[in-house]
MDTraj code that builds the backbone (N, CA, C; nanometers):
import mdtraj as md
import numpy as np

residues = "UNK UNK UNK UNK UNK UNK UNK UNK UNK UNK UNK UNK UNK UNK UNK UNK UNK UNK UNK UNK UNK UNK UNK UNK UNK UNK UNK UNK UNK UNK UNK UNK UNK UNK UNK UNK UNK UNK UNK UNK UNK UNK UNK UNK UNK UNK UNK UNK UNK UNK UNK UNK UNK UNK UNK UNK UNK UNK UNK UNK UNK UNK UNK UNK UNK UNK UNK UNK UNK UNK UNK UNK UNK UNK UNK UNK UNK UNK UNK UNK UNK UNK UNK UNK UNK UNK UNK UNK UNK UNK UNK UNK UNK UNK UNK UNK UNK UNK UNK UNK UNK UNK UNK UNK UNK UNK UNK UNK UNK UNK UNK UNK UNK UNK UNK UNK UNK UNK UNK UNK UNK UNK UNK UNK UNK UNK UNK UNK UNK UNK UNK UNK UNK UNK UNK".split()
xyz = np.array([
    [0.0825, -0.1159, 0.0000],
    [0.0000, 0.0000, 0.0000],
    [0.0896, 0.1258, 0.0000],
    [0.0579, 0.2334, -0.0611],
    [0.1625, 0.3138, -0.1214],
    [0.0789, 0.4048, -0.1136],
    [0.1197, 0.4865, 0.0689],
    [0.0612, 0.5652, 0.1699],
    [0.1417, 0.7157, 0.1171],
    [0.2074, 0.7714, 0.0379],
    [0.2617, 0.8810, -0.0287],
    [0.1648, 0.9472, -0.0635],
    [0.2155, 1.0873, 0.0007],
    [0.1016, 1.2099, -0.0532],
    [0.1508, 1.2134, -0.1967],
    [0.0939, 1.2960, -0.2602],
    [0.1117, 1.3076, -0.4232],
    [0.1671, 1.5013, -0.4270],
    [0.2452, 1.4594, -0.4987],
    [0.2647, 1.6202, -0.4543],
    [0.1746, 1.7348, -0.5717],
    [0.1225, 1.8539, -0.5020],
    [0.0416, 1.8941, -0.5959],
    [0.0725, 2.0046, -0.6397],
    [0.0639, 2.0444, -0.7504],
    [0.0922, 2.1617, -0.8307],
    [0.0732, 2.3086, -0.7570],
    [0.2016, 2.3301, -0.6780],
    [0.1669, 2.4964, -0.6436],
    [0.0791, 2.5708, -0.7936],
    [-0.0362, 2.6567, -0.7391],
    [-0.0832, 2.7547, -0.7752],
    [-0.0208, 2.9261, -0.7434],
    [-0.0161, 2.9715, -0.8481],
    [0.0854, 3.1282, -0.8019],
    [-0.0522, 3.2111, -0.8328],
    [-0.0693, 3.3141, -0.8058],
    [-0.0858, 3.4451, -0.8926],
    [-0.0035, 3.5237, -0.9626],
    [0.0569, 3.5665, -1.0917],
    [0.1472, 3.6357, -1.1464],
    [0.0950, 3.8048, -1.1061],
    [0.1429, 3.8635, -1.0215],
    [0.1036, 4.0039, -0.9844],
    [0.2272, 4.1020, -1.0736],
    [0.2953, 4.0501, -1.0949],
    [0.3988, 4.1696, -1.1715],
    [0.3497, 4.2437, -1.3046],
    [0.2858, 4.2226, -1.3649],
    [0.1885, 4.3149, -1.4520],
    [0.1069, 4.3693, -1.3715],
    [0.0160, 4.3283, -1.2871],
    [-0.0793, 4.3888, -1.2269],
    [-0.0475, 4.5439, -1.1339],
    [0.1115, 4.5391, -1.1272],
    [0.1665, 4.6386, -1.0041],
    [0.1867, 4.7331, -1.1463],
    [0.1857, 4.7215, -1.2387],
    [0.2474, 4.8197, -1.3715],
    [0.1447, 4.9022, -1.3805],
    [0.0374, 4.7636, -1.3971],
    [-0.1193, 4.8291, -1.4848],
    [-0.1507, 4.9283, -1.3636],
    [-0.1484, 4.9125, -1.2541],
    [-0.2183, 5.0170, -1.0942],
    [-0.1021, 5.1120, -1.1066],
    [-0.0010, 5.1290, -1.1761],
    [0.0663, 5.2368, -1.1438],
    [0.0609, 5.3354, -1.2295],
    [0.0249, 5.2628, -1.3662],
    [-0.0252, 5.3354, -1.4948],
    [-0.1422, 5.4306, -1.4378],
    [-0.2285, 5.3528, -1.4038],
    [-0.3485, 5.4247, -1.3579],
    [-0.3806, 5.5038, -1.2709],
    [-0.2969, 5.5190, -1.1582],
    [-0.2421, 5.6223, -1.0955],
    [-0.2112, 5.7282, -1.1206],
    [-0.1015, 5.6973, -1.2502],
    [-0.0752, 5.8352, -1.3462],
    [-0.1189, 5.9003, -1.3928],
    [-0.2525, 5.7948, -1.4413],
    [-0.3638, 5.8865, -1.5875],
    [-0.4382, 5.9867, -1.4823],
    [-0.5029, 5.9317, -1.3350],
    [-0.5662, 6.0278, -1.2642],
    [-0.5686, 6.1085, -1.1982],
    [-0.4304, 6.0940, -1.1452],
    [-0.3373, 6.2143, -1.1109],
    [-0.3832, 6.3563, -1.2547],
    [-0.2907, 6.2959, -1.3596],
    [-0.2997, 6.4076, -1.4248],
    [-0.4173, 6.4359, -1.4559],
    [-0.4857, 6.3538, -1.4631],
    [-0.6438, 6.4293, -1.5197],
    [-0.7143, 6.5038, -1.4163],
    [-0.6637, 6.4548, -1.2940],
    [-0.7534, 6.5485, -1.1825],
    [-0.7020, 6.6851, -1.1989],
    [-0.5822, 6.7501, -1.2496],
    [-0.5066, 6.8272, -1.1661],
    [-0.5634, 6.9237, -1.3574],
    [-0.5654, 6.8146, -1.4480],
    [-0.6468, 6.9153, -1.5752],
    [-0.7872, 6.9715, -1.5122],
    [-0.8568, 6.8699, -1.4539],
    [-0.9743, 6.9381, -1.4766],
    [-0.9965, 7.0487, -1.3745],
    [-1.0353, 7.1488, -1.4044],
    [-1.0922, 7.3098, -1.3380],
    [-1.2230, 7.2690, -1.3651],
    [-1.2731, 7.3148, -1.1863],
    [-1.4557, 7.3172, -1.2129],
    [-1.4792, 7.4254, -1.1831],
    [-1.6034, 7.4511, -1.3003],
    [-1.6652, 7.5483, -1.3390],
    [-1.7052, 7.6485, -1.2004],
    [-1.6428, 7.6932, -1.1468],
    [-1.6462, 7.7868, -1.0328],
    [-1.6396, 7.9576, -1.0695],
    [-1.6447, 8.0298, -0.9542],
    [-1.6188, 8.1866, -1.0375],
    [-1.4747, 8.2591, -1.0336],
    [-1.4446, 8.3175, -1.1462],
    [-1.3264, 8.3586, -1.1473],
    [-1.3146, 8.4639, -1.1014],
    [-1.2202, 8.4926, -0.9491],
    [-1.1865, 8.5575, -0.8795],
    [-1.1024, 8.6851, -0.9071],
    [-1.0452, 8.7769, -0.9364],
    [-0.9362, 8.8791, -0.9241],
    [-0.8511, 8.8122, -0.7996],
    [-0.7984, 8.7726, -0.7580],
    [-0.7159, 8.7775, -0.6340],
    [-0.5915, 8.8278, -0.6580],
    [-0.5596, 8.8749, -0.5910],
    [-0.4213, 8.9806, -0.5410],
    [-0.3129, 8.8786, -0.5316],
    [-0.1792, 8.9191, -0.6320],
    [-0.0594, 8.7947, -0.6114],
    [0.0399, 8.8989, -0.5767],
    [0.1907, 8.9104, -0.5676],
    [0.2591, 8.9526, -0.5353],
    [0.4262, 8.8445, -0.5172],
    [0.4431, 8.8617, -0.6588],
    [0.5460, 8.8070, -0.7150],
    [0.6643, 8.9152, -0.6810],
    [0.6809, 9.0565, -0.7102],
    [0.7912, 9.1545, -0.6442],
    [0.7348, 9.2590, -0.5209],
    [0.8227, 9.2363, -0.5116],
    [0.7737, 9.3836, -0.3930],
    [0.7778, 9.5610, -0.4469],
    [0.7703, 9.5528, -0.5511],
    [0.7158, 9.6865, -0.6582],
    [0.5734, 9.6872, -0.6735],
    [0.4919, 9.8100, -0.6653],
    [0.3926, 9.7972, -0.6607],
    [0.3574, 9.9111, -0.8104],
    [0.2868, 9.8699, -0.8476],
    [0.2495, 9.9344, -0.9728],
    [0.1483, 10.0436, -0.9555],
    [0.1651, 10.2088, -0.9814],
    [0.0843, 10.3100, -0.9573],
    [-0.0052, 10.2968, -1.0570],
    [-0.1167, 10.2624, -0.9917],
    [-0.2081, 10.3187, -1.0686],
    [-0.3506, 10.3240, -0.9547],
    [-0.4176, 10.3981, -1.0247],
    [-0.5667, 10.4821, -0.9601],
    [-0.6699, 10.4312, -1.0014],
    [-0.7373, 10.3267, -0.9244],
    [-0.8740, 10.2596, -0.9593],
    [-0.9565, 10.3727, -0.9782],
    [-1.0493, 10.3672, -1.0284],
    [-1.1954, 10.4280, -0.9840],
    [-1.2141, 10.3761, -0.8696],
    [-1.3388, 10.4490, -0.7414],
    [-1.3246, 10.4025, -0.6503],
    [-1.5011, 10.4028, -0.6420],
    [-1.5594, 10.3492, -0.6482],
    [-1.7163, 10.2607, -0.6248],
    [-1.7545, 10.2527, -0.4483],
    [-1.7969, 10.3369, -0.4293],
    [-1.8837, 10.3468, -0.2674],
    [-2.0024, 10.3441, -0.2526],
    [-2.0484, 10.2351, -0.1893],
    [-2.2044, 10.2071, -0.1585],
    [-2.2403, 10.1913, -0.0320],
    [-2.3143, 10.2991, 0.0585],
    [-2.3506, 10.3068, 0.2334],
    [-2.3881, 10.2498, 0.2676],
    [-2.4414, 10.2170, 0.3447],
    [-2.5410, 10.1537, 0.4131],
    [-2.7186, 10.1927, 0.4250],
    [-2.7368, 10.3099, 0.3643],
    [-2.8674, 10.4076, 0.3615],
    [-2.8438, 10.4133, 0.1817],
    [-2.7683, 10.3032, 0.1178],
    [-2.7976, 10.2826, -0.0537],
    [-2.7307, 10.4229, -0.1197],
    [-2.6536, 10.4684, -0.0507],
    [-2.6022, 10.6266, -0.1414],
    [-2.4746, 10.5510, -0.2061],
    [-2.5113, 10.6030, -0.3370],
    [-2.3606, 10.5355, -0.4654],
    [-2.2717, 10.6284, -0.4192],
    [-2.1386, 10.6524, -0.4547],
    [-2.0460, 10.7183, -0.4601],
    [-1.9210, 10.7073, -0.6145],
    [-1.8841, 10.7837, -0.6348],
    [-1.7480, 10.7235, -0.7247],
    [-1.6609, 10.8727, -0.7487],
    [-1.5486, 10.8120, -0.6967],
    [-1.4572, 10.9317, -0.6724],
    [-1.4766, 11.0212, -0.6308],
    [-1.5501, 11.0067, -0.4957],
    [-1.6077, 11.1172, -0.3874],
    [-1.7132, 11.1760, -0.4851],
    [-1.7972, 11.1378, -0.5870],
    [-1.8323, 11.2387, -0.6344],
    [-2.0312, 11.1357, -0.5777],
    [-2.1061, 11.2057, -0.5119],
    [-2.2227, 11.1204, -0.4935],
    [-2.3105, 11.1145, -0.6225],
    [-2.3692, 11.0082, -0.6407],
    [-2.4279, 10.9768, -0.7554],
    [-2.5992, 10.8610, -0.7476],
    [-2.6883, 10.8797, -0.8158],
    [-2.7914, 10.8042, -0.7808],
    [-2.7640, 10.7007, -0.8660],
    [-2.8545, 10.5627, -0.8353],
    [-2.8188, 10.4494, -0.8725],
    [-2.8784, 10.4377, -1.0636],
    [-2.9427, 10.5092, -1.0885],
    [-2.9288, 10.5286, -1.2216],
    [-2.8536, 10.5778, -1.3161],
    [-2.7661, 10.7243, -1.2695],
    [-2.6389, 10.7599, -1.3716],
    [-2.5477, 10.6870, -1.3053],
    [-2.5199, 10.5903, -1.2078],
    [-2.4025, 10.5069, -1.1212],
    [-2.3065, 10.4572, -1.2503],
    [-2.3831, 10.4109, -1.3639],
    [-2.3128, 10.2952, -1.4594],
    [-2.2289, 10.4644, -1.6142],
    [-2.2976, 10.5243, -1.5830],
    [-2.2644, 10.6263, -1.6626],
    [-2.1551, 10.7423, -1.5827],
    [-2.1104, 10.7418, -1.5054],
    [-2.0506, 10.8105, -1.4163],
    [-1.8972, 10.7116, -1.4042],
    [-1.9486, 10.5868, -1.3783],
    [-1.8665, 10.4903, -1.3768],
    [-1.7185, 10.5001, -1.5350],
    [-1.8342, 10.4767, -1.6407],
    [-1.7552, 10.4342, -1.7490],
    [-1.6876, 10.6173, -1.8331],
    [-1.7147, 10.7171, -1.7454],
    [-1.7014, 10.8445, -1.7689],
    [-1.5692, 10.8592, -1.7044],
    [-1.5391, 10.7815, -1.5983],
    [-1.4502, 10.7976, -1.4842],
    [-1.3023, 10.7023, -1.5340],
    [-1.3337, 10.6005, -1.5711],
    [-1.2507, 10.4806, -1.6194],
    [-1.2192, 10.5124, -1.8242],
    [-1.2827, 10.6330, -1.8794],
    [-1.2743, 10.7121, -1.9868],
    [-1.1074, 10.7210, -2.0219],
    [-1.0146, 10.6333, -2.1279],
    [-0.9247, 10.6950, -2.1559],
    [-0.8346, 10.5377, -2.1363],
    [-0.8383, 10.4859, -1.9784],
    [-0.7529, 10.3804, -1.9824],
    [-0.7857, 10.2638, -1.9976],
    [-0.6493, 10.2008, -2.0488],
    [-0.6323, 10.0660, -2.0878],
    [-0.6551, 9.9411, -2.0658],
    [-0.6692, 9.9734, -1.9205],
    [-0.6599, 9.8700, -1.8398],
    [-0.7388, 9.8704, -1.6993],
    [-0.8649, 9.9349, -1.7433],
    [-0.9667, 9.9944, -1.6027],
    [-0.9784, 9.9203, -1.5002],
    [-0.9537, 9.9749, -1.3625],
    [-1.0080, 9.8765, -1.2700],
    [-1.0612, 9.9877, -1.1756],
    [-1.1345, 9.9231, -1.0886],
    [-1.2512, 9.9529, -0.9355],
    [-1.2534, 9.8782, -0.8372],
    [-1.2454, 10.0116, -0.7560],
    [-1.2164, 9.9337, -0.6392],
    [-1.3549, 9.9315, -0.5693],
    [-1.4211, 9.8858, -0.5069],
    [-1.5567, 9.8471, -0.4865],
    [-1.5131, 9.8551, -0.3156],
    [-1.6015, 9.9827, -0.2787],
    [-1.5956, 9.9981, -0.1045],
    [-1.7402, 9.9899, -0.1021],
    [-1.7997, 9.8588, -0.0138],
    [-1.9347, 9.8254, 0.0091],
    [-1.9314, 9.8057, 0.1710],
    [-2.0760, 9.8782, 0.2361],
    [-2.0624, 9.8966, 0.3236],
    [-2.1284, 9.7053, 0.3789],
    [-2.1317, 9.6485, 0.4574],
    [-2.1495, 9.4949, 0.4986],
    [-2.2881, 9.5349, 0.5090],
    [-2.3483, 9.6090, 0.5233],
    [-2.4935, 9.6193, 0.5929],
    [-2.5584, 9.5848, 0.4401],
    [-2.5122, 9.6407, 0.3311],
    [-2.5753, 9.6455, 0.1778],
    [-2.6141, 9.4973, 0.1116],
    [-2.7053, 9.4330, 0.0920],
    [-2.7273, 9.3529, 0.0206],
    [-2.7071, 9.2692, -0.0905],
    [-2.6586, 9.1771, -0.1421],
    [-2.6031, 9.0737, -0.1965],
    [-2.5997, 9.1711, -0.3323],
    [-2.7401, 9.1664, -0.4167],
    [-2.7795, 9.2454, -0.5203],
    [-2.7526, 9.3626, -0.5828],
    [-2.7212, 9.4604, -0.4672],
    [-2.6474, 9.5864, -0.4927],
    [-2.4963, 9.5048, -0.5490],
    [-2.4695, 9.4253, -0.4919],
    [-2.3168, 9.3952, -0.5421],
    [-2.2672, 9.3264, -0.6976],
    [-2.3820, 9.2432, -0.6583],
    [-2.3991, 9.1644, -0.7886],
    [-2.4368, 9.2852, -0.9403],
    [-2.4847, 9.3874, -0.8939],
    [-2.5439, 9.5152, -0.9598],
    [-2.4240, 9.6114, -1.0225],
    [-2.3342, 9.5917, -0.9312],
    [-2.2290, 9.6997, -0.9857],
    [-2.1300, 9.5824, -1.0219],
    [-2.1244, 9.4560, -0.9856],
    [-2.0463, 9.3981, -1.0818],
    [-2.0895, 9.3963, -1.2308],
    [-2.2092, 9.3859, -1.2711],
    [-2.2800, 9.3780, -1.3823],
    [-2.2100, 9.4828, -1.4659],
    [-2.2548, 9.5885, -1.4176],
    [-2.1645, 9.7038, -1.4362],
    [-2.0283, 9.7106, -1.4939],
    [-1.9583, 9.6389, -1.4144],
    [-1.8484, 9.5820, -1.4530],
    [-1.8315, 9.5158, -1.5629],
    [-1.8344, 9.3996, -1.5579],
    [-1.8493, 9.3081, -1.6816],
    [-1.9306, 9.3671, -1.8052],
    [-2.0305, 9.4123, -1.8153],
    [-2.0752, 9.4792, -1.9482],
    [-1.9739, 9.5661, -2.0117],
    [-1.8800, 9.6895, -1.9143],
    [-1.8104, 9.7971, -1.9733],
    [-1.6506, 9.7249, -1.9514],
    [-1.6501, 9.6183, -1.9429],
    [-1.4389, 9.5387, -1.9310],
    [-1.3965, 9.5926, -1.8750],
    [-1.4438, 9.6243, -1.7496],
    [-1.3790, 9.7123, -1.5893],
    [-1.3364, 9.5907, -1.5187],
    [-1.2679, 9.5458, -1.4316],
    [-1.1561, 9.4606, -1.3497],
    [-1.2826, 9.5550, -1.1821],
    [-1.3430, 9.4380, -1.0671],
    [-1.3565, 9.4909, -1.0084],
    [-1.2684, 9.4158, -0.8914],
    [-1.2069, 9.5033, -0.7704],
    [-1.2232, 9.4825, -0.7032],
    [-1.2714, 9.5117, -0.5231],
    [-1.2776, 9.4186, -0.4426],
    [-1.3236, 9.4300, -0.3455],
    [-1.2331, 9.4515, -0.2342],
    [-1.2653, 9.5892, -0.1579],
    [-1.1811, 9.6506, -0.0522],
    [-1.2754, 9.5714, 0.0621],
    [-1.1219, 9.5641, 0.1475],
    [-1.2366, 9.4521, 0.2843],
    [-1.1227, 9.5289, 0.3907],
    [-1.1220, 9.4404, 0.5392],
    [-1.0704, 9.5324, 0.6400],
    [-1.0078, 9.4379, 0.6686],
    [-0.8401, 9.4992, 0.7523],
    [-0.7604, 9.3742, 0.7651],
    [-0.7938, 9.3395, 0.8891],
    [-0.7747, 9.2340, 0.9168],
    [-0.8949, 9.1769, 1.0829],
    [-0.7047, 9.0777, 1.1087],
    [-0.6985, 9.0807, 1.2275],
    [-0.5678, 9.0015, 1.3056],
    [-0.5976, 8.8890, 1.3400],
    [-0.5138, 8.7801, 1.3124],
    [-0.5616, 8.6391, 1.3741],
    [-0.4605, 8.6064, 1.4619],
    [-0.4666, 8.6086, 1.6031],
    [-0.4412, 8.6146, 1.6884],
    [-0.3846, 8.4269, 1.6875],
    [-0.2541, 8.3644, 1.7237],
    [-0.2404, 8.2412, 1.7140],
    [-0.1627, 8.1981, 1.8296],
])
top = md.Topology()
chain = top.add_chain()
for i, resn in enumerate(residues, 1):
    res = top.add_residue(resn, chain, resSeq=i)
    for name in ("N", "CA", "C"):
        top.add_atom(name, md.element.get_by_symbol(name[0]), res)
traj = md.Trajectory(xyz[None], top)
């Protein structure tokens, strides 16, 4: 009687392609994440690559809290606001506004003089207050 185990065929998994193919794929989504930009709003934000600062004189856009327009100290009602505006920014190349809104003023007023903006290729931006973070 011929009590001998039989010896049986190790089974492998071949994983050495499989570590290629997951690393490939790694790659493709990496880069594709870092292509795709979602459709979000495009900001002005302030960079500062030298420490030279470039002179130039926004128009300056003031809105109270009791709804009185302003632009370049000069007071204005909210109907000649957009005509006063593009009278003011008259001449240069490269117009921008600086937008002083008082916090009490409503979403709409803002959204209102950006409009403003964007119709006449004015650059706006938004003056805010520097607040300390204490750490």
């Amino acid at each position: 009687m011929n009590l001998r185990r039989r010896h049986k065929a190790a089974s492998e998994v071949y994983s050495h392609s499989l570590n290629d193919i997951m690393f490939f794929l790694l790659l493709f989504f990496l880069i594709a994440s870092t292509m795709a930009t979602p459709s979000v709003l495009k900001l002005l934000l302030p960079n500062s690559k030298t420490g030279i600062q470039s002179v130039k004189h926004p128009v300056v856009i003031s809105v109270s809290a009791d709804m009185q327009y302003g632009v370049n100290d000069q007071v204005v009602t909210r109907e000649t606001l957009e005509a006063a505006v593009v009278a003011a920014v008259q001449g240069e190349n490269d117009p921008t506004a600086l937008l002083k809104i008082d916090k009490a003023v409503p979403w709409q007023e803002v959204v209102f003089l950006l409009d403003i903006g964007n119709k006449n290729k004015i650059k706006m931006v938004a003056a805010t207050n520097v607040t300390k973070i204490d750490q």
